[in-house]
Structures are given as C-alpha cells and as structure tokens.
N, C-alpha and C positions, 0 to 999 in steps of 0.2 A: 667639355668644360674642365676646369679645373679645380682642385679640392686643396687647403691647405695641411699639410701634416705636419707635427712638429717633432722635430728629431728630440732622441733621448737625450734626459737631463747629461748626459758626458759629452756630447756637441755642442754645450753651450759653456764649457770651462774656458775654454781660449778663442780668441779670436782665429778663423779660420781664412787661408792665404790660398789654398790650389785644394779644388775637389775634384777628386778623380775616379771615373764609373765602369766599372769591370765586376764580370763574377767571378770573384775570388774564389769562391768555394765551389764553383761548379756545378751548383743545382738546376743553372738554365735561368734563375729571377737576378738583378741587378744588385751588384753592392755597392756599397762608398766609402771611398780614405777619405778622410780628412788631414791636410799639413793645418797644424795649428802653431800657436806662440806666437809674441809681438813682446822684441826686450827693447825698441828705442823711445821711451815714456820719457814725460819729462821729467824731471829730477823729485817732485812731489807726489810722483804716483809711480804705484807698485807695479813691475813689469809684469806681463800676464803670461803665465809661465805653466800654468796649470792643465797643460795637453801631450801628451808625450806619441801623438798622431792615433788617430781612432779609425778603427774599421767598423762600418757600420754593415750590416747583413742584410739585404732585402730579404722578402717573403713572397716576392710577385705580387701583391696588391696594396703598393703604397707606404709598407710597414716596414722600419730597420730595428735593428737590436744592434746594441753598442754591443762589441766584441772587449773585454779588458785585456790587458795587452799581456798577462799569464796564459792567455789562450791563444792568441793570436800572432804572438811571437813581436808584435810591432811594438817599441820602446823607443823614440824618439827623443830625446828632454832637451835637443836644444831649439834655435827659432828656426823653423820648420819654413818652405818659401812652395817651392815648383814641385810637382808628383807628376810620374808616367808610367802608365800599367805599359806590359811588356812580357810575351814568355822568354825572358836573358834564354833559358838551358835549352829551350824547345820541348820541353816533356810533356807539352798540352794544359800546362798550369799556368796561372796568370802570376807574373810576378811583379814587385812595384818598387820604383826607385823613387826616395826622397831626398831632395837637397836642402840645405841648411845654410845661413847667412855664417860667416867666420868658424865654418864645422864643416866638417864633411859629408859627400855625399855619404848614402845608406842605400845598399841594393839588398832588398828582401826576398827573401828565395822561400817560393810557395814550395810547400813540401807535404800539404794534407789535403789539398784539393782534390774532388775527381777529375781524372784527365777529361777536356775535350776534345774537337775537334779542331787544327789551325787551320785559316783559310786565309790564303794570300790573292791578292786580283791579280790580273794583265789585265790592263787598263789600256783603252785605243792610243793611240800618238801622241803626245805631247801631257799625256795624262798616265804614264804604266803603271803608277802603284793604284789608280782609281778613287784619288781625291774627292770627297766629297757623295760617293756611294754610300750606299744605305745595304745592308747585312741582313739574312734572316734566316734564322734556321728552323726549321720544319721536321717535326716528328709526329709521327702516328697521325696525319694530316691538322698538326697546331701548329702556328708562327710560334717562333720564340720573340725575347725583345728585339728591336731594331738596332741596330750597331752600325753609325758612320765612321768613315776609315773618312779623317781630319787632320789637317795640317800644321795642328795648336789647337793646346787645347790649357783649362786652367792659369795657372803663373809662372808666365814664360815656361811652357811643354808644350811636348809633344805626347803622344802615346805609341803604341806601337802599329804599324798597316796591317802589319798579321796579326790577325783576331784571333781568337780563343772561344767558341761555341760550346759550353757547355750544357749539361740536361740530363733530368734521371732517365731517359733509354736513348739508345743510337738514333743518330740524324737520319734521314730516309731522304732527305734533300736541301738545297741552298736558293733563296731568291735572292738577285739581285735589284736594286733600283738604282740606275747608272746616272750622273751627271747627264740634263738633256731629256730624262724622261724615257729612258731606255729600260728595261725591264727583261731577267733571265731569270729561269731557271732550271737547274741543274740536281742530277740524280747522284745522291754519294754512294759511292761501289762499298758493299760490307768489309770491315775492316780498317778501311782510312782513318791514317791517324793526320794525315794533311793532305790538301789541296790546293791548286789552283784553278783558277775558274776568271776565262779570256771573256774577252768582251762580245766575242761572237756568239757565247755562252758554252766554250769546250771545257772540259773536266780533266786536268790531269794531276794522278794521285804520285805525292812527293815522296809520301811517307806510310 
C-alpha cells in the first residue's frame, strides 16, 4: 500500500520542475534534489523564486530532512528546469548536474559522500547498457533499495547507467532483474570499487 508523507516545509518554497533520486550521502537509503523556480508569471504576480535547489536526505523509511545549502554546498538561485545524478569523476560519489533556463548549467561535485560501489551492466544485444533493469545491492544477506538504469528520467534527463551502491558495510553481492523477467546474481570479490555484470550473470571487476 501506499502512505502519504509530506516533504519539509523548504519543498514547498518553489515550484518544483525535475526530481531526481540517488544517495547522495551514501548511507544505502534514497535521497532527493529538487530543481525548483518558475520566473514566467504574469506581469501581476511575483515570480517564484524562493528555491535555490534542495537536497532532501532519506532515512530508509519514508522520511527526508531538507539539507540547507551551507551544508550541502547546493546554491542554485536561478530557474532551475532538468537534474541528472551521475558519478562525472568516478570516485564512487554520486554527483548531480542542474540546468537552468537563460543560465547555465551547474555540475556539483560530491565531495563528503561515502564512496560506493559503481556497477555498470552488459546488457544482451540490442540492449548493452541494460535499459530498464532493476539494481540491488545485498549486504550481510539485506537488499538495499531497487535502482532502475532508465533512459529519462525527470525534465528532459537522463541519469547516469552506472549506478553508485552505497551502504554502511561492503556489498557481499548484486541481484539483477533483466528486462523479460530474467534474474542474476552475482558475488562482489573484496575490494571492488567497480563492476560489471553481463547478462549471462559474469563479474568482471574494473576497478
């Protein structure tokens, strides 16, 4: 079933355009940007300008905390449109790019995250980055959240195929659920700071 929650009173300052779901901090529970701002009002009403982009912090069960952006490094002030999470440097941190109408874009470089784990697919024929898969990472025998690798996501984005598994102790394994109802899984070698993982369900470590 489903439960409503209501985001903290700083997601409801501006109108919100692209929400984008990655753990930013790396504890293994889900967080949320928010691109917020709306400046084409009509000439009688006050542009809504009151969001300068919010990170929101899951807890694992439903709950976020507004991040203020003297923490979170995220300072956005113009009108905010398309967001896509992405590790740019490869360091195992999730990092998140926001684009802006008449402004430029803004690439944010996580820099306090705990690293996780990258995991890129080989995907069968006509599918190699494995569109449409479902992610899960596995510790001390718990699933982490489910993470589909999508081909758009938000307003106008994408995000990134290589995911970022984070969690407070090392992965001990990856399940896949393939497009078609296919199903792997795979043992991560200690150490791995990346993988890839074929459709036949083989392991090979990148990094």
């Amino acid at each position: 079933y489903f439960e409503v929650v209501p985001l903290p009173f700083e997601a409801q300052l501006a109108p919100v355009f692209a929400t984008t779901v990655a753990d930013f901090d790396g504890d293994g529970a889900e967080d949320l940007f928010l691109s917020q701002n709306f400046f084409a009002v009509e000439i009688e009403t006050s542009r809504h300008d009151g969001g300068r982009g919010l990170l929101l912090c899951g807890d694992g069960r439903g709950g976020f905390r507004a991040v203020p952006g003297q923490e979170s490094g995220i300072r956005v002030h113009g009108e905010q449109r398309g967001a896509a999470a992405a590790d740019f440097d490869a360091d195992g941190r999730v990092d998140l790019v926001v684009t802006q109408n008449a402004a430029a874009t803004c690439l944010l470089r996580n820099a306090t995250a705990a690293p996780g784990l990258r995991v890129r697919l080989a995907g069968p024929p006509g599918n190699p980055q494995g569109i449409g898969a479902v992610i899960r990472r596995r510790a001390g025998g718990v699933l982490g959240p489910a993470r589909e690798i999508h081909a758009g996501s938000g307003y106008w984005s994408q995000d990134s195929a290589v995911v970022v598994l984070g969690g407070p102790t090392p992965p001990t394994g990856i399940e896949v659920k393939w497009p078609g109802g296919k199903t792997t899984t795979a043992t991560v070698p200690p150490g791995a700071r990346e993988v890839r993982l074929g459709f036949g369900g083989q392991v090979e470590v990148l990094q």
